[in-house]
C-alpha positions as a printed Julia matrix, in Angstrom:
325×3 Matrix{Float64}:
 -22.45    8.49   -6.1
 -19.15    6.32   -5.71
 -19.87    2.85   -5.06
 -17.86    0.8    -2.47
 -17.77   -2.8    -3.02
 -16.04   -4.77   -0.21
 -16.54   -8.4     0.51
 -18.66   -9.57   -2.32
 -21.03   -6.02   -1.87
 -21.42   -2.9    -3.15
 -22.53   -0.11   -0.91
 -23.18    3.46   -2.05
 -21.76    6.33   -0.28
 -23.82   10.19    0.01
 -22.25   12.89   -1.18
 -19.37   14.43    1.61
 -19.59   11.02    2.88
 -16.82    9.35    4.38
 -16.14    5.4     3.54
 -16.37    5.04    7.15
 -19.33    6.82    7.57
 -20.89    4.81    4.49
 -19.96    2.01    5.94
 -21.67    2.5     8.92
 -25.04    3.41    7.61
 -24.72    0.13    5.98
 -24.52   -1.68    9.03
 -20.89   -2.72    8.15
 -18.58   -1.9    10.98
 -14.99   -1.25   10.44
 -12.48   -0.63   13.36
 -12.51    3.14   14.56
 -12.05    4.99   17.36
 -11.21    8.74   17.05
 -12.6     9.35   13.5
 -10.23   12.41   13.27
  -7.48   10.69   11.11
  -5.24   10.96   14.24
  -5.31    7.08   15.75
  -5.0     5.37   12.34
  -7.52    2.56   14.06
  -9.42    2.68   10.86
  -6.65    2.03    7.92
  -8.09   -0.35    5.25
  -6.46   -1.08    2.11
  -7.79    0.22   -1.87
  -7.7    -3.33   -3.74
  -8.66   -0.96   -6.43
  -9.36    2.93   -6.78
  -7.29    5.39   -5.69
  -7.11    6.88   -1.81
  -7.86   10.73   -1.39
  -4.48   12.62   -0.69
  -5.95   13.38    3.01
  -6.97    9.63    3.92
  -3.0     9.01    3.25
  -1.59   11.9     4.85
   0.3    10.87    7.91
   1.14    6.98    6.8
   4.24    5.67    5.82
   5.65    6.42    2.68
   5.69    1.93    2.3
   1.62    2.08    3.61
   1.08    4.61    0.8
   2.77    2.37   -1.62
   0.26   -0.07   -0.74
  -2.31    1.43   -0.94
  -3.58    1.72    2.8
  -5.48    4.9     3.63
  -8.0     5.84    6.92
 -11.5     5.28    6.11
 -12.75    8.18    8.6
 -11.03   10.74    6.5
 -11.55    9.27    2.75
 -14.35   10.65    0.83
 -13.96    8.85   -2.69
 -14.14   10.74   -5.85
 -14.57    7.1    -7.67
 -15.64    3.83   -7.21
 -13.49    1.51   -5.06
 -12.73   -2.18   -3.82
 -11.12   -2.3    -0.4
 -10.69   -4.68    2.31
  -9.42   -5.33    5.78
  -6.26   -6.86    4.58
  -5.14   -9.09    1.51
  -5.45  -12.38    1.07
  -2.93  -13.96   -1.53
  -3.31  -17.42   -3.01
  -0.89  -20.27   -2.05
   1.73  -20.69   -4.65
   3.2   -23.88   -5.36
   6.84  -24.35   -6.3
  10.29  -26.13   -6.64
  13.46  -26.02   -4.54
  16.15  -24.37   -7.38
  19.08  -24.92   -5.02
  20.58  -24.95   -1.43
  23.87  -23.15   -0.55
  25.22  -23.24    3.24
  26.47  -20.13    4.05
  27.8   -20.29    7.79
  27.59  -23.1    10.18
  23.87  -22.37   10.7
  22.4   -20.25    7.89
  21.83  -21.74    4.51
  20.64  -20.09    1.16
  17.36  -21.26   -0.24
  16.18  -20.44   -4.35
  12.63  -21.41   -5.21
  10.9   -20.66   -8.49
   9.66  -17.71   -8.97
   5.74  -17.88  -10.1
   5.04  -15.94  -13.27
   3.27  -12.32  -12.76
   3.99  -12.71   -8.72
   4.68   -9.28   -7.68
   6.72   -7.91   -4.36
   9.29   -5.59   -2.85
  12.89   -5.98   -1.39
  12.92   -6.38    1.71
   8.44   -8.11    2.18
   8.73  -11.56    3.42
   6.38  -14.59    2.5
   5.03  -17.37    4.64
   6.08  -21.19    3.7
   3.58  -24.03    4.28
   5.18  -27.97    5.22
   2.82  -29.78    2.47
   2.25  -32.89    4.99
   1.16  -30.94    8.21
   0.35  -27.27    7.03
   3.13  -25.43    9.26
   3.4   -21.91    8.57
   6.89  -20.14    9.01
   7.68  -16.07    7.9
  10.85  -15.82    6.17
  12.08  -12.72    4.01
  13.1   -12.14    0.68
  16.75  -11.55    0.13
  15.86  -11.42   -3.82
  15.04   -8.5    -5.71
  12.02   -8.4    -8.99
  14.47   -9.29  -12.01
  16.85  -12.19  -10.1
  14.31  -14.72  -11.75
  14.17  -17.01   -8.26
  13.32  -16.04   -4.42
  15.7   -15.93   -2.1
  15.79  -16.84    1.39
  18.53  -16.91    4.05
  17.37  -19.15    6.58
  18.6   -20.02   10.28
  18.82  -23.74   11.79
  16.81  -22.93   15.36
  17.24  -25.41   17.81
  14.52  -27.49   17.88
  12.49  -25.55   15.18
  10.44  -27.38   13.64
  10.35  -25.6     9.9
  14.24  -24.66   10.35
  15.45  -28.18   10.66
  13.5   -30.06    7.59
  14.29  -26.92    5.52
  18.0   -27.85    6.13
  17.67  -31.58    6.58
  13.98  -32.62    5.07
  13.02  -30.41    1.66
  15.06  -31.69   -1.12
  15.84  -29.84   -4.28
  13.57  -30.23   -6.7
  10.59  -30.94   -4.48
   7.55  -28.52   -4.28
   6.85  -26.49   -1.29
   3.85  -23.99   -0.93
   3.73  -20.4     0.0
   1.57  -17.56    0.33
   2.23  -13.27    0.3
   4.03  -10.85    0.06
   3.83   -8.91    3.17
   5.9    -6.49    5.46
   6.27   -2.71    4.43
   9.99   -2.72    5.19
  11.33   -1.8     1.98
  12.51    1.18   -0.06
  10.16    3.58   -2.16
  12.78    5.27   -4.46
  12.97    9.2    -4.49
  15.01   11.5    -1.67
  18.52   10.12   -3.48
  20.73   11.58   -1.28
  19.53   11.16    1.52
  21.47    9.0     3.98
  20.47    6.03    4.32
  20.84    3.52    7.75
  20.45   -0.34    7.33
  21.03   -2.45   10.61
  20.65   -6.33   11.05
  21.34   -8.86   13.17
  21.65  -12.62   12.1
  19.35  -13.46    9.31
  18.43   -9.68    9.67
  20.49   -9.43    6.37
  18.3   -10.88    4.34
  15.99   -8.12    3.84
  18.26   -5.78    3.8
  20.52   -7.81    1.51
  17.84   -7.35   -0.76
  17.1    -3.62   -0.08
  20.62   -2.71   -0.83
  20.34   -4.14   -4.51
  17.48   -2.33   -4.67
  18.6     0.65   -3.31
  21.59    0.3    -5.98
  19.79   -0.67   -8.84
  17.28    2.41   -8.15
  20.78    5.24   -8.22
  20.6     6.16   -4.64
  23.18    8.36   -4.23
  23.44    9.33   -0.72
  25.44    7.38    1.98
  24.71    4.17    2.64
  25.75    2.52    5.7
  25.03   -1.18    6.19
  25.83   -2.72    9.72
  25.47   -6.41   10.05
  26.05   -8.06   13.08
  26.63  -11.21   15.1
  27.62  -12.34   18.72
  31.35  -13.53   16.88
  32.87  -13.33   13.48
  31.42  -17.26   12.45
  27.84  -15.57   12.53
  28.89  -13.37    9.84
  27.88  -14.2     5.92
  27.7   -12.7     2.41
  31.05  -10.64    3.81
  33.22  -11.38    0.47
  29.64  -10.19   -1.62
  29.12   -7.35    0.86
  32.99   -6.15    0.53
  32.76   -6.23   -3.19
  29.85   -4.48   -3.73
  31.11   -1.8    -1.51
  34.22   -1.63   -3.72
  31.75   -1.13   -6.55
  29.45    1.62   -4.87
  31.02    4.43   -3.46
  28.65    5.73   -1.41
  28.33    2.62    0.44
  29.72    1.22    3.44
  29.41   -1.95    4.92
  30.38   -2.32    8.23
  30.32   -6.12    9.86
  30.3    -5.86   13.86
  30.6    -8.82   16.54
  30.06   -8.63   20.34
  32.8   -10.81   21.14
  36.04  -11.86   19.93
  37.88  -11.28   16.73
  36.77   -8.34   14.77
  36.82   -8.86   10.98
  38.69   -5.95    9.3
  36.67   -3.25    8.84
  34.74   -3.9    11.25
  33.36   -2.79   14.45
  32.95   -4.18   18.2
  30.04   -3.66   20.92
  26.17   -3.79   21.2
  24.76   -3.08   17.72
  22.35   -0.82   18.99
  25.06    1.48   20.19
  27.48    1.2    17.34
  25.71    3.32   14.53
  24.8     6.24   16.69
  28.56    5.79   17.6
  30.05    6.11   14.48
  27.8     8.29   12.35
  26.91   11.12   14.83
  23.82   12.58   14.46
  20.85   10.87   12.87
  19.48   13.51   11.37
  17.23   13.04    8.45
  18.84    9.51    7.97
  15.82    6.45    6.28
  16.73    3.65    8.51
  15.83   -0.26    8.31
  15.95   -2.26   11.51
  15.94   -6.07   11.01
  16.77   -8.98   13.8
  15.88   -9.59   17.36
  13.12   -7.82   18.52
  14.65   -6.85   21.36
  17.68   -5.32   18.94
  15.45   -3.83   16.53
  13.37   -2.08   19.26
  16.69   -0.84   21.32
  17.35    0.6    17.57
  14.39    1.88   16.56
  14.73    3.64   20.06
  18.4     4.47   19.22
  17.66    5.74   15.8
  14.7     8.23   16.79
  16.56    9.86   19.76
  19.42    9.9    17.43
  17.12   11.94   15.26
  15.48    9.95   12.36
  12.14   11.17   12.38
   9.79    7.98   13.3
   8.06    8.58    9.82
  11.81    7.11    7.99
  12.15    4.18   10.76
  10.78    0.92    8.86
  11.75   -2.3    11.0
  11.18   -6.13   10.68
  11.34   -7.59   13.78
  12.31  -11.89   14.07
  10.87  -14.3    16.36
  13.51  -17.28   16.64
  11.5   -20.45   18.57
  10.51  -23.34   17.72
   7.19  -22.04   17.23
   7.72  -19.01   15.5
  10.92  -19.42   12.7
  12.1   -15.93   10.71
């Protein structure tokens, strides 16, 4: 019999049993609701083992990647750790450098701790060492750069925003803890289009995507769109432009909502613009990143445009002073 150890225990599951259905008899109660596989209320994570094919069926391709499957539906051929969710230790590192890149974004480098492992386009959480205040930011970096990247925005009156531009020097430590997020690529499908969208710091993930996508030999069209109320929002433009001269198959496309529109470039509501351009949607991977109110008018846009909701991966920002992307 398979044994399930979660939490410090191990619990032994029948034969034909499901880990939900162990779990149960055990008096351990995980989230469910229709035990079917259809509502996904049940989806744990496989620290170690491997999910059945069926507990998977229906997730993500980024969830698989991870390892998440549906307890109702998994009946383990092997022994397995899983839990609720992960819980990474707090790393400690240095400031490597600070670039300004427009009037209110700046470029951060910290270290990058030895066998830390993530994905273009997760994000990890920072921690203020004197008060313990938490703020999501995402990696811009790719595995291989040596250093993590992040692109962050001054908010007014945020509270993380302003001492990461005015307080954290470089060379002083600063703590973090992750990865999370399942908003990046899993290689394979190489030609299919591909649909990347931000707003703002919404370019940092996908910044970071695109190398990946790159590095991995994607061949199919790539279309980043990277947008901004006016040109001065705009950054990374002479990077973008030159790896687009490098890449054939991609095209990066920077839009504004008002004024002067840099060449190449495109005017109007980002959530109208790709549909606008590129036609039909169909059997396009897209990555939404920005505004939540953006991202969900384009994760709207994208799946009546005809990406199937399967391909839409999207990492919605909060900008407060309480909650910092």
């Amino acid at each position: 019999m398979p044994t399930i150890h979660f939490e410090g225990n191990d619990f032994f599951c029948a034969e034909d049993e499901s880990i939900l259905e162990c779990m149960t008899r055990h008096g351990v109660m995980i989230p469910s609701s229709c035990q079917s596989g259809a509502c996904q209320t049940c989806m744990i994570r496989a620290i170690e083992g491997t999910p059945t094919p069926e507990s998977q069926q229906g997730l993500k391709d980024t969830m698989k990647a991870q390892n998440y499957f549906l307890a109702c539906v998994c009946k383990p051929t092997e022994d397995m750790t899983i839990g609720l969710s992960v819980i990474s230790p707090r790393q400690t590192v240095k400031l490597l450098s600070r670039d300004v890149l427009n009037e209110s974004v700046i470029r951060l480098r910290l270290e990058e701790p030895e066998d830390f492992s993530y994905k273009a386009g997760q994000f990890i959480n920072l921690v203020r060492p004197y008060d313990e205040l938490t703020r999501s930011y995402s990696l811009a970096s790719i595995p291989g750069d040596g250093f993590l990247e992040l692109q962050v925005k001054r908010v007014a009156d945020g509270q993380m925003s302003n001492w990461l531009f005015d307080g954290l020097t470089v060379g002083e430590e600063i703590q973090f803890f992750g990865p999370a997020g399942d908003c990046f690529y899993i290689p394979g499908a190489a030609e299919q289009p591909l649909l990347l969208v931000g707003t703002g710091t919404g370019l940092a993930p996908l910044y970071g995507i695109l190398r990946h996508v790159l590095a991995e030999g994607h061949t199919g069209p790539v279309h980043l769109f990277h947008a901004s109320l006016a040109a001065a929002g705009l950054y990374l433009e002479e990077e973008l432009r030159r790896l687009a001269e490098q890449h054939e198959q991609l095209r990066y496309i920077p839009c504004v909502l008002h004024g002067d529109v840099p060449e190449g470039g495109q005017q109007g509501h980002i959530a109208d613009l790709p549909a606008s351009m590129l036609g039909s949607l169909s059997g396009y991977r897209a990555f939404l990143c920005g505004d939540p109110p953006i991202v969900n008018a384009l994760r709207q846009k994208c799946f009546m445009g005809g990406v199937a909701m399967q391909d839409i991966h999207a990492d919605p920002f909060v900008f407060s002073p309480t909650q910092e992307n």
